[in-house]
N, C-alpha and C positions, 0 to 999 in steps of 0.2 A: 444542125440536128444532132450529130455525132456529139459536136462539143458538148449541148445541151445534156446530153444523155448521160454521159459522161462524169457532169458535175453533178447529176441526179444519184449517178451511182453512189460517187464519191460523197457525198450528202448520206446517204442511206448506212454507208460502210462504218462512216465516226456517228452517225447516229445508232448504228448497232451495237459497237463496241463500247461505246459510255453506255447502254443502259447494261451491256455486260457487265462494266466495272461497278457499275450502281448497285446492279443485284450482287453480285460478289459483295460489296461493301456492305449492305444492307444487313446480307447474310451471315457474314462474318461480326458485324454488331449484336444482330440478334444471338449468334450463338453464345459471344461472351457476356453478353444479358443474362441470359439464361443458366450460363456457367456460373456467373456471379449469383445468380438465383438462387442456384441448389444450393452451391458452397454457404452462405450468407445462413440460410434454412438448415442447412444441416449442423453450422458453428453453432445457433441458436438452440436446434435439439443437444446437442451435447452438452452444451453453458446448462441448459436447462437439468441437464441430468448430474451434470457436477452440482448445483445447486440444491439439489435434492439430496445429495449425498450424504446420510449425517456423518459418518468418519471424516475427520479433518483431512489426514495426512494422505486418505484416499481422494477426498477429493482436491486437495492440492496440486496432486502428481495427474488428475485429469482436466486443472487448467493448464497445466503446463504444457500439458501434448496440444492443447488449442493452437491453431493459426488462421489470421495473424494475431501476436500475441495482441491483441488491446489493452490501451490501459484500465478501462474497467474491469479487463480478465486481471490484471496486475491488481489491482485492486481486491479483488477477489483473493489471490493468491496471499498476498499479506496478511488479510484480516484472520483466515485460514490459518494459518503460521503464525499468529498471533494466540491462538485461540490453544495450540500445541506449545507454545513455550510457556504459557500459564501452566499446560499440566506439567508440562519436566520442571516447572520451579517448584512446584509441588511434592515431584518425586525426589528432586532435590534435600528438600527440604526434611521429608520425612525418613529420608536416608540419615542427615545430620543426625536426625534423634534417633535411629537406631542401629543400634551397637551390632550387628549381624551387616545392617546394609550401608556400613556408613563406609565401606571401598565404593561403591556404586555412585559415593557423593559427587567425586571428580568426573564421573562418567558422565552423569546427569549434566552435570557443568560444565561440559566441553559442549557438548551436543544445543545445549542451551546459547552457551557464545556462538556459537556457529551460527544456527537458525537464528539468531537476531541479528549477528553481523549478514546472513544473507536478505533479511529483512530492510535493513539500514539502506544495503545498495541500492536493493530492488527499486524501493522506494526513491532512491536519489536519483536513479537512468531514469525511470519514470516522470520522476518531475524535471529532467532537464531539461522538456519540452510543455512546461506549467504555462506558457502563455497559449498554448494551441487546446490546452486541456479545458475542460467546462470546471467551473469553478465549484461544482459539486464535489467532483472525483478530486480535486487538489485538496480541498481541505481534510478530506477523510485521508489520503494519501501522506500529508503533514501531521496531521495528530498521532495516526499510528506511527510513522519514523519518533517524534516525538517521545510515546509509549513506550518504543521498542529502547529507545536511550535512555531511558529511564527505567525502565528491568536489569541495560546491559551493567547502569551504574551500578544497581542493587547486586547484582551475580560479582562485579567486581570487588565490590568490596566482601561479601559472601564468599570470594575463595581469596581473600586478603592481595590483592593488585593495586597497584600503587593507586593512591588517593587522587592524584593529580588529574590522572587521565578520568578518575572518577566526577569530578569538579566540571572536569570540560565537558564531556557526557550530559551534563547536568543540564548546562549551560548552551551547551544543541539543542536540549530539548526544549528549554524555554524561547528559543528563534523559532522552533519548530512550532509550535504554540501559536507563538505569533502572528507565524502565518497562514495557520491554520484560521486565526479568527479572522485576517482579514477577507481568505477567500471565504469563508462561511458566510460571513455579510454580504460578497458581492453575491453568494449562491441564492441568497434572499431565500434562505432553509428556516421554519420554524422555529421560533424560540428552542424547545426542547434541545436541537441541533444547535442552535449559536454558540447556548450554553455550556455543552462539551466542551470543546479547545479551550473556553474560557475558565470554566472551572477545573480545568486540567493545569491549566497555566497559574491559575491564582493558588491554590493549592502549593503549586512547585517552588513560587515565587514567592510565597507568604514571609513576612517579617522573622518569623523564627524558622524558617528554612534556610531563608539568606545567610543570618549568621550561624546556623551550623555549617554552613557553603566555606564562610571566612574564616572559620574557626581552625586553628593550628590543630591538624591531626596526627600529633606526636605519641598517642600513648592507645593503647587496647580499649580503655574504657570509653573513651571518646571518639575511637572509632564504631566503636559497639553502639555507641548510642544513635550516629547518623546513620547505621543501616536499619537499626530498629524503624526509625523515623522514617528512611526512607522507604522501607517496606510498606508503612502504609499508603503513600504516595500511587503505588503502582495499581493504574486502571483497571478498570473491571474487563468482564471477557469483550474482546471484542477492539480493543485498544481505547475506549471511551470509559471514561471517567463516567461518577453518574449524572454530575448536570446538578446549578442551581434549580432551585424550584419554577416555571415556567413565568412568574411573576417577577420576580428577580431579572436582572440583567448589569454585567457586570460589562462596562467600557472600557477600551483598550485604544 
């Protein structure tokens, strides 16, 4: 009887104790459920209000406080930075033509290398992890690094930098192209969307683009003339070209 009694307790003692550890574990899932809840919920109020933002640079510096960073927040960030180095090429530019603000020229063009060289990395840690990415966010991720080499070439030769690094520049952005159109195919994105990278790349790559690419850039006029050229090259806001017509479809 004693034994009996005994193994009854002993029974009763590890059956008390595991449903302890059960509600403790339970408890503690649920909390970090719940943790993950709010946080998840509150990242989305925030993304929401950066998105609403219309100032670029304001709402740039409030994905950047986001965590964790995502890469659609990355995304975001880019397009945003993209959208800001359009105007400094602007201010850039209208500095050039006037004789009051043409010391502000170099200013503008520092500030401009900069935010596209931070644009270029951004973009390239972001995609070093392109097979785990949805094939949405890579392609837009590729077009705009793309865009952004293709500005940096134009500002280059716009404060006279060697040609050469110009050429390469060039030449990233049409790989960048590339595979911008292969992910946009796997993304199965509407024509409207295929069309970007593609007419971004065909554009870059055109017959007489090439050879001002090959052409000996030994003298001023010939330089003058592939920035002219390449000036128009460079995408609309946004990093995106504006696209053949939705009929159109150009294979790569």
């Amino acid at each position: 009887m004693k034994k009996t009694t005994w193994i009854s307790l002993t029974f009763i003692i590890i059956l008390s104790v595991t449903l302890i550890l059960l509600g403790l574990y339970f408890t503690r899932e649920y909390g970090d459920a719940s943790t993950r809840e709010a946080h998840d919920t509150l990242l989305q109020q925030r993304l929401q209000k950066a998105d609403a933002t219309a100032d670029d640079i304001t709402a740039t510096a409030a994905y950047m406080k986001l965590r964790p960073a995502l890469p659609e927040i990355q995304l975001r960030i880019v397009q945003r930075q993209w959208r800001t180095a359009l105007q400094l090429l602007q201010y850039m530019q209208r500095a050039r033509g006037n004789a009051e603000l043409r010391n502000e020229k170099d200013v503008y063009g520092s500030r401009l290398r900069a935010l596209l060289d931070e644009m270029i990395g951004r973009c390239s840690s972001t995609l070093a992890d392109a097979a785990t990415l949805s094939p949405g966010i890579v392609w837009q991720l590729y077009n705009t690094a793309g865009s952004a080499k293709v500005l940096s070439a134009f500002v280059m030769l716009e404060t006279d930098q060697n040609v050469d690094k110009v050429q390469s520049f060039m030449r990233d952005a049409l790989t960048d192209y590339k595979a911008a159109i292969e992910a946009v195919d796997k993304a199965g994105e509407p024509s409207p969307q295929k069309n970007i990278p593609r007419w971004n790349f065909e554009v870059l790559s055109g017959k007489e683009n090439v050879q001002k690419l090959e052409v000996s850039m030994t003298n001023v006029e010939s330089k003058q003339t592939l920035k002219e050229n390449l000036e128009t090259l460079i995408p609309e806001i946004g990093g995106y070209g504006p696209g053949e017509p939705v009929e159109t479809i150009i294979k790569k």
